[in-house]
C-alpha positions in Angstrom: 17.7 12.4 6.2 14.6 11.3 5.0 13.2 12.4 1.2 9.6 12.5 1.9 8.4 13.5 5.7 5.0 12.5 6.4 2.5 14.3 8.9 -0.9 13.0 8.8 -3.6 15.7 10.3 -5.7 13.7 13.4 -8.9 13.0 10.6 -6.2 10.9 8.3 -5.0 9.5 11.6 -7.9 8.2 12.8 -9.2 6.6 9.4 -5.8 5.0 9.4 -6.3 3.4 13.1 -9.7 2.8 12.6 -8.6 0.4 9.1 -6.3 -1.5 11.0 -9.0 -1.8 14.0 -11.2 -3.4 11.5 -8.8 -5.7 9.9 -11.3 -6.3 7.0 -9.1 -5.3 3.9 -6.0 -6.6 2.3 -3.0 -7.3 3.6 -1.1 -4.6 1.6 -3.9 -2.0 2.0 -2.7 -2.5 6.1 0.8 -2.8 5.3 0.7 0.5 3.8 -1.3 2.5 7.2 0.9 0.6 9.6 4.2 2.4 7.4 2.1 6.0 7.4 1.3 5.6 11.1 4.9 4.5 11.6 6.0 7.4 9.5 4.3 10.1 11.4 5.6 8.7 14.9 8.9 9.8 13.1 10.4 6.2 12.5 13.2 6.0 9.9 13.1 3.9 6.9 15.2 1.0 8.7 13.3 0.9 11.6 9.9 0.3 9.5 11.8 -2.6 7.4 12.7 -3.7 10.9 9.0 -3.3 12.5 6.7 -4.8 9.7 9.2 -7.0 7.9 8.8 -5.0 4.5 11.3 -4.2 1.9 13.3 -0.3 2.0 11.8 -0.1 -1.7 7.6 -0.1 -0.1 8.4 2.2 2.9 9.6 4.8 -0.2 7.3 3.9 -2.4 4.5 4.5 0.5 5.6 7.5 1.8 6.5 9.1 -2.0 2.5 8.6 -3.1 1.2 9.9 0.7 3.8 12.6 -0.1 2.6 13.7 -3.9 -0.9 12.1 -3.7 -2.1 12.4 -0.2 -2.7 9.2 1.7 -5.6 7.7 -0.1 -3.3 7.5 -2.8 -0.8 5.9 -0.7 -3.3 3.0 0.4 -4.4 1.5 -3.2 -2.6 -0.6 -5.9 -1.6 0.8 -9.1 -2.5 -0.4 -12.4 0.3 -2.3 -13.5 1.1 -2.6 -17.3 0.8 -5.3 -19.5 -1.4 -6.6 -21.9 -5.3 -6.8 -21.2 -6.7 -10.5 -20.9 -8.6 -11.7 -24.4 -10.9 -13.8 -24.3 -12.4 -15.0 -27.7 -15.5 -16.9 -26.4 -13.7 -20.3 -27.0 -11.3 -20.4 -24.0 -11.7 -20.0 -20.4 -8.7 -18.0 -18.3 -8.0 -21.4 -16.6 -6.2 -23.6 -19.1 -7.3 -26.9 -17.2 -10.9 -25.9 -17.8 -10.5 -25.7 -21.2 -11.9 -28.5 -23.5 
């Protein structure tokens, strides 16, 4: 049984299709319509690993933040923790670059 069931109405369906028609954003912003599109046909977890070559982890992941969030949610990165860049003036973020 699957935890989160996901039923797109035909507007999030066609902004879905019409993403991957255009092709012209990243590869896990794709990833992530190709599992809600596969989601709504009513594929199981398995059969999306087995379709796009994801892990079982991203097709939960995917379908818990289209679930809670709604699918706009589901389609962007979040931030991930760790400490913010510092830069001083006197170093450059590439270490070879730095004299």
């Amino acid at each position: 049984m699957l935890k989160y069931r996901i039923i797109l109405t035909e507007s999030e369906r066609e902004q879905l299709t019409e993403l991957l028609s255009k092709g012209k954003h990243a590869a896990r912003k794709l990833t992530r319509a190709r599992i809600l599109l596969l989601s709504h046909e009513g594929r199981t977890n398995a059969e999306i690993v087995d379709a796009l070559g994801v892990g079982s982890a991203t097709v939960d992941r995917v379908r818990k933040h289209c679930a809670e969030e709604g699918v706009e949610a589901a389609l962007v990165d979040r931030p991930r923790p760790g400490a913010q860049l510092k830069l001083d003036g006197k170093r450059s973020i590439n270490p070879r670059l730095a004299g």
